[in-house]
N, C-alpha and C positions, 0 to 999 in steps of 0.2 A: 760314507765319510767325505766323497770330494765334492756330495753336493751340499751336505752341513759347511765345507768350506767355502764353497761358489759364494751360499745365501751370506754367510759372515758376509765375508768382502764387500758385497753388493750393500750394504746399508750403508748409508751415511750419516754422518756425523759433525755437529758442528759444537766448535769449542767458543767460547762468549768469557772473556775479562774483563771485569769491570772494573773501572778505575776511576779520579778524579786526576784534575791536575796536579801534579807535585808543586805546587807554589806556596809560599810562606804563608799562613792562617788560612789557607782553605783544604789543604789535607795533612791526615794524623794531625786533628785538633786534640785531640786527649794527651798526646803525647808532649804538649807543648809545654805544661807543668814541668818536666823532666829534662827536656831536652832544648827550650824554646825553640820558637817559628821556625827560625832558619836551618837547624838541627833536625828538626820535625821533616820539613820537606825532605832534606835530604837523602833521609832516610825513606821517605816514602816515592823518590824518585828511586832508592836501590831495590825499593821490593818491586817494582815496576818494571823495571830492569830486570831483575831478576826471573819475574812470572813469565814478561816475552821469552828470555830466554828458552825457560822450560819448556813453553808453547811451542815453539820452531823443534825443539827435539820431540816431538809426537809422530806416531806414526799411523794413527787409525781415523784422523780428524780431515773431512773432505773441504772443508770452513774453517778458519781461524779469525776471530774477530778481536778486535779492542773499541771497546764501547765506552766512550767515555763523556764527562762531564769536567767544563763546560765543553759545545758541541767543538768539534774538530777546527772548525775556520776562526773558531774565538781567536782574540788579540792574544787572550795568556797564551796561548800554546807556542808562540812565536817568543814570548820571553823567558819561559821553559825550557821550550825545545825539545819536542816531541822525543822521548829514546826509543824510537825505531824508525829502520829505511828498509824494513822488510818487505817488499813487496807482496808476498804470503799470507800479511798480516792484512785485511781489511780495518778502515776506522769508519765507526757508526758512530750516532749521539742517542746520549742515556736518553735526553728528553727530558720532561716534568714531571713534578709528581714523586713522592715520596720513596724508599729504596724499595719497596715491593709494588710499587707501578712500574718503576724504571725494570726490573725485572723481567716481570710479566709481559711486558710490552719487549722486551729480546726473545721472550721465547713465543710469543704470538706470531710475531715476524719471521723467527726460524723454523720452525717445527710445522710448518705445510711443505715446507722442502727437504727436508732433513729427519729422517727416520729416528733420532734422538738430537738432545741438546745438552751439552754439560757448559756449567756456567760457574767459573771462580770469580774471586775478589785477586788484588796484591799483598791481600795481611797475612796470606800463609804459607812462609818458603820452605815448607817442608814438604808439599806438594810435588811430585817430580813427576816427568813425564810418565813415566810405568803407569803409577794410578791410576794418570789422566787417560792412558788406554787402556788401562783396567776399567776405569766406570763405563768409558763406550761401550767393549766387551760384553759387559754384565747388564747394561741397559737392553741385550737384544731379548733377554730374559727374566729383569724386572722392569715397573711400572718407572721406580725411583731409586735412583744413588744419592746418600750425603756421607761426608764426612761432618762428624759433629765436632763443635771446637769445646775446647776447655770452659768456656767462658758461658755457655748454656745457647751460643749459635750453630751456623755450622759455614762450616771453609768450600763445601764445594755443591753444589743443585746439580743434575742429570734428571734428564725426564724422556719417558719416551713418548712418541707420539698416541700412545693411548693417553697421555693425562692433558692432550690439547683442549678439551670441553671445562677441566677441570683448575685450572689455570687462578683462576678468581679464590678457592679455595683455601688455596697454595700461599696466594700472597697480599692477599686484602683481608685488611684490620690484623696486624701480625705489631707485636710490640717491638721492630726492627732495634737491636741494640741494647737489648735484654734478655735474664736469663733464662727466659719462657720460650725462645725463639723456637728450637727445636724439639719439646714440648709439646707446643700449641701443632709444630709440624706432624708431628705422630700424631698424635689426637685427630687430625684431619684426615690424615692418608686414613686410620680405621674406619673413620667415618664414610670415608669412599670405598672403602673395600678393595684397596691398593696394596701392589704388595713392593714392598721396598727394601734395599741393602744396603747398610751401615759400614764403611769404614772403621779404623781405629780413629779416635778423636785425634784432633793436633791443638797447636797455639795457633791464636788468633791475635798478632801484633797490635792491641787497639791501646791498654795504656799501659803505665808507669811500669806495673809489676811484670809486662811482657816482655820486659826488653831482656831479661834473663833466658828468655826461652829463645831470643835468635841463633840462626846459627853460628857456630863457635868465627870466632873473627871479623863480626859484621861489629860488633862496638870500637873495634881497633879502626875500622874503616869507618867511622862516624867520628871518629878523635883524630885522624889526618886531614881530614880534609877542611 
């Protein structure tokens, strides 16, 4: 038993957010029918807010990053204004290239050092730290963790260093933002002969009809401010 605990402890783990900046027409574009631009951002500056948060309460992740786009020294981020002073926090840049290059290319770079990698977005604040070290947890013993979203995506990737080879699989030609997403991701993991664990699905914040699914009192805080 104390050396099943030793080997726990001893892996490491890195946690990866993906994010854009919170500025008026460059994120939650879908939302902007509902709520226009400036509504839109602000909203997508609380899930932001909200995802760091959750990240700082983890307790099994040796890596915390925020990967973002545009890269970190961009002008926007200065008229933004970054929501974190966490030093905890590392900021990396997504890079080029479509949402499963920008991916892939976080977990290329992690996962030579880092015994697994869990990678969220800010569209799903139902995610809370537990999970997030539940998927570590359970990465020592499968291939892959997702939580699948409602919408036919999924809110959260875990991978462990055996899917390093397999990376290309995972996230080139995927019809990012549709409802095949996690689909096509099954379909591949059997194709590899991978073995992987599923979450209970959540809401994935993207349009009009999500805004019912935030948590209780996030609309009262988008009509004060």
């Amino acid at each position: 038993m104390t050396s099943t605990t030793t080997q726990t402890d001893e892996r490491t783990a890195a946690l990866v957010i993906m994010a854009k900046a919170p500025q008026p027409g460059l994120a939650k574009t879908r939302l902007i029918p509902a709520l226009g631009a400036q509504r839109a951002a602000q909203l997508a500056r609380q899930l932001l807010t909200h995802t760091l948060e959750t990240a700082v309460h983890t307790q099994r992740f040796s890596h915390i990053e925020l990967c973002v786009t545009p890269e970190p020294h961009h002008p926007i981020w200065t008229t933004v204004g970054l929501p974190t002073t966490n030093p905890h926090i590392a900021l990396t840049d997504q890079g080029d290239g479509d949402l499963g290059s920008r991916m892939q290319r976080a977990f290329e770079r992690l996962l030579p050092d880092h015994d697994m990698v869990v990678m969220i977005g800010t569209d799903a604040p139902d995610i809370g730290a537990e999970l997030l070290d539940q998927a570590k947890q359970d990465l020592i013993q499968q291939d892959a963790v997702f939580v699948p979203a409602f919408d036919g995506g999924y809110t959260l990737i875990g991978l462990n260093q055996t899917q390093t080879k397999h990376l290309s699989d995972l996230f080139i030609d995927i019809p990012w933002s549709t409802s095949q997403v996690m689909t096509i991701t099954r379909d591949r993991l059997h194709g590899l002969n991978a073995n992987w664990h599923e979450y209970a699905p959540m809401a994935d914040i993207d349009e009009p009809d999500d805004l019912a699914k935030l948590p209780v009192g996030w609309h009262l805080k988008q009509q004060e401010r």
